[in-house]
Phi, psi and omega in degrees: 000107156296170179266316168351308190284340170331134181263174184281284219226031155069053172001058108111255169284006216227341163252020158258158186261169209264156219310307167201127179279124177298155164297127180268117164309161185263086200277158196297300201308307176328322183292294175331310199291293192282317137005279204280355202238357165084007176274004218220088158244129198293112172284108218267315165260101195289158172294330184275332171316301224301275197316339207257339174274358201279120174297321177187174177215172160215164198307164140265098204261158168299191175266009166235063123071011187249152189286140175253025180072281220273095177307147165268104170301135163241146178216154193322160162284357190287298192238033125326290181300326156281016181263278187356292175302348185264329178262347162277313137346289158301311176307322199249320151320326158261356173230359163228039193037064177077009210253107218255334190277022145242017159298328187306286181299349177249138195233175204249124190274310197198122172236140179250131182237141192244135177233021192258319201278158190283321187261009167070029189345112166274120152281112152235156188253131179250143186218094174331123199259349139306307191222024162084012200266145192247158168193161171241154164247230143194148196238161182165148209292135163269134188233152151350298213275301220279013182262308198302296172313333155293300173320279190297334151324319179285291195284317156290342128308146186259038160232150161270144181259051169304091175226173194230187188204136157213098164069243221249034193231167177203129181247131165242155129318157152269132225219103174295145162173206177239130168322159173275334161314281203309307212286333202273322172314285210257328180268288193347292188251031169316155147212063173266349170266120153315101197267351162304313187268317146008261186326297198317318199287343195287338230243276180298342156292326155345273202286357181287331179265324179309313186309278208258036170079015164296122195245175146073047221249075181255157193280027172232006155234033163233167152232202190244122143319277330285112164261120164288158178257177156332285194231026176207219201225113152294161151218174162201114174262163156210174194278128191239029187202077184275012182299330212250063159289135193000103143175022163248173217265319180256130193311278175329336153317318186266010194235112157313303199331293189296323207292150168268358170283339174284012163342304202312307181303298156332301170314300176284006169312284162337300197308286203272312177249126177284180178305335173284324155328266167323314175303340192273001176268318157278352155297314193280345157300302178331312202266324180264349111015255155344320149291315181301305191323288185297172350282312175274353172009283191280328166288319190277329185274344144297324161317306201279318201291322184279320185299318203283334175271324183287121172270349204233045166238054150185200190242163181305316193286333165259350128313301174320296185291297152004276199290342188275330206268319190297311214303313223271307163357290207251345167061039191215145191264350173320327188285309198320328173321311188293128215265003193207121203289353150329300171327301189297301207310276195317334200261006174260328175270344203249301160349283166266351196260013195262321169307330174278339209257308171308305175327297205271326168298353184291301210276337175297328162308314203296344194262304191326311212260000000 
């Protein structure tokens, strides 16, 4: 995929994904699956506790007074102390495996509930009750598409994912960074952000969501790192909105590039790197990629098999189009084969990623001999 192919303004309606995606169940092999890899852990507070006890909320605004989307839940006091005790509980399930004896200093500041979003988020805020230090988690309908877009975020991407399950709940970490909204606003054209390496990381995130198929990656659903370096700015985007995992129909869903909030970041893509550049950024995303698979193999090739059977994270009709558009894309009649959106995911991955993955097995023969 070139940056070449950018339309001027991401032809409009025909690139938005669609308005809301249902929640997909959670099938036994799947279960089976978070089971044995330690993600399917017993939870003291449920998504339906959260939802079902809340006495009234109010809006949630920013610090300039503007609505952030999200409400502050409140609840009777009748089940407060156990919701509290229950989210602290969680908070210590996600970040010290269960180990309760730094539970003590810590309390629930805030819960936020979003009903603007596909899994209807609760935000909790937990806050050390010594020195005020803060942190968030995220409670949420566990659905199918957004478990498989966490798992393969985990093993293919160059972040780790800590998140848990219980029956019909999803514990996420909170995955720090500045929205990509707030960053085209407020960053971009600092000038102090380095827009080469910008760019460059904006490229390979392009191709790290095209690869295994992460759709609908508008700039408010990633966010921007910034590490300082020896004598600059690292970047990293990443992904914080894994509902659209293989389930919209159109290719270009699955392309950052095309969205128009992401206009900026294309330009400056444009701007700053010529045509040789990018392939060489998007090869090496590819290649490292290709090392995670073989290093992860075996975990991922359980993964892709059980995803490749579950019929039920998309619709027939955005299989169809899917595999017709990758077939005409890639010009290889291989995607029509495929009976699932699983399929496509495997036959996509096998796609761009077989040149790297021949590469490395090359150079891995040459020490073997």
């Amino acid at each position: 995929m070139q940056f070449s192919d950018h339309p001027s303004a991401a032809d409009g309606e025909s690139n938005k994904p669609s308005r809301k995606k249902p929640i997909f169940p959670v099938q036994e092999p799947l279960r089976n699956y978070l089971k044995h890899h330690g993600r399917e852990v017993r939870q003291p507070v449920s998504y339906r506790d959260l939802l079902q006890h809340i006495t009234y909320s109010v809006p949630l605004r920013d610090k300039h007074g503007q609505d952030s989307l999200w409400e502050t839940a409140l609840y009777d006091m009748r089940h407060w102390d156990f919701i509290r005790e229950g989210l602290v509980q969680m908070y210590a399930i996600l970040k010290t495996e269960g180990d309760l004896s730094y539970t003590k200093h810590l309390d629930v500041a805030r819960i936020d509930f979003c009903s603007f979003a596909n899994s209807n988020p609760f935000r909790i805020r937990i806050v050390n009750k010594f020195n005020d230090n803060y942190d968030h988690y995220y409670i949420k309908q566990a659905d199918a598409s957004r478990i498989y877009g966490l798992e393969l975020e985990h093993l293919l991407s160059p972040n780790r994912i800590t998140f848990f399950t219980h029956h019909s709940t999803l514990v996420e970490e909170h995955i720090p960074g500045i929205p990509g909204d707030l960053f085209i606003k407020n960053f971009i054209d600092d000038p102090l952000t380095n827009k080469i390496r910008l760019s460059k990381e904006f490229v390979k995130f392009n191709e790290r969501c095209f690869v295994r198929l992460l759709g609908d990656m508008r700039a408010y659903n990633f966010v921007v790192d910034i590490t300082p370096d020896i004598e600059d700015y690292q970047y990293r985007i990443r992904a914080i909105d894994f509902d659209q995992q293989s389930y919209e129909g159109r290719k270009n869903l699955y392309i950052p590039q095309f969205f128009k909030e992401n206009n900026a970041f294309v330009g400056l893509a444009l701007k700053y790197l010529n045509k040789e550049s990018i392939e060489q950024y998007q090869t090496e995303e590819r290649t490292m990629m290709a090392f995670r698979v073989a290093s992860s193999r075996f975990r991922l090739m359980e993964l892709l098999n059980i995803m490749a059977k579950d019929q039920l994270i998309s619709s027939p009709e955005k299989l169809l189009q899917l595999k017709t558009e990758l077939s005409e894309h890639f010009r290889n009649p291989a995607f029509l084969k495929c009976r699932s959106m699983g399929q496509v995911v495997k036959r996509q991955l096998k796609q761009t990623l077989q040149k790297n993955l021949a590469l490395i097995q090359k150079n891995l023969s040459k020490f073997e001999d």
